[in-house]
Every structure is written in structure tokens, then in C-alpha cells.
C-alpha positions, 0 to 999 in steps of 0.5 A: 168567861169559864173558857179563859178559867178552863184555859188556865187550868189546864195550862197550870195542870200542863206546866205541872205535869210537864215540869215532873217529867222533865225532872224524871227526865234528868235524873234518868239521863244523870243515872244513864238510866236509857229504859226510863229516859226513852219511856220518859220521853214518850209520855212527855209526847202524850202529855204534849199531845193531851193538851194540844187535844183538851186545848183544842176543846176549850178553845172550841168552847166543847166540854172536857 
């Protein structure tokens, strides 16, 4: 089914974006970086809820 495929994907795509971020994340802690940390910590709330939102789509078989 295209939906399980779409699903896949965007999970990968997902994994990958949060697994960046979590490294800026750290490298930002370790530097005491606090500006980037906080902005870091934003954008990993807006991946998180892109792809509750693209997730929510595939499983109601919508298009992205």
C-alpha cells in the first residue's frame, strides 16, 4: 500500500531531522551555548508536531 510507503518515509525523514537536531542540541549544551540551545529546543517542538500533523494525513489516507 502507498500509505504504509508514505508512512516509511516520513518516519525515516523524521528520524533523520530529529537525530540532527538533537546533535546541534548537544554541541550547543557542551558549548553553553543557551541562545542556540533554546532555539534548538523550538524547532525540535515544530519537527515534532510536523509530523504528528503529516502522520495524521497518511494515516487518513490524505495526500501531503
Amino acid at each position: 500500500i502507498a500509505t504504509r510507503e508514505e508512512a516509511r518515509a516520513e518516519l525515516q525523514a523524521h528520524a533523520d531531522r530529529m537525530a540532527r537536531l538533537n546533535r546541534i542540541l548537544d554541541v550547543a549544551v557542551d558549548a553553553r551555548d543557551n541562545d542556540l540551545a533554546a532555539h534548538c529546543r523550538r524547532v525540535i517542538q515544530r519537527e515534532i508536531i510536523r509530523n504528528a500533523r503529516v502522520m495524521a494525513r497518511i494515516e487518513a489516507g490524505g495526500a501531503q
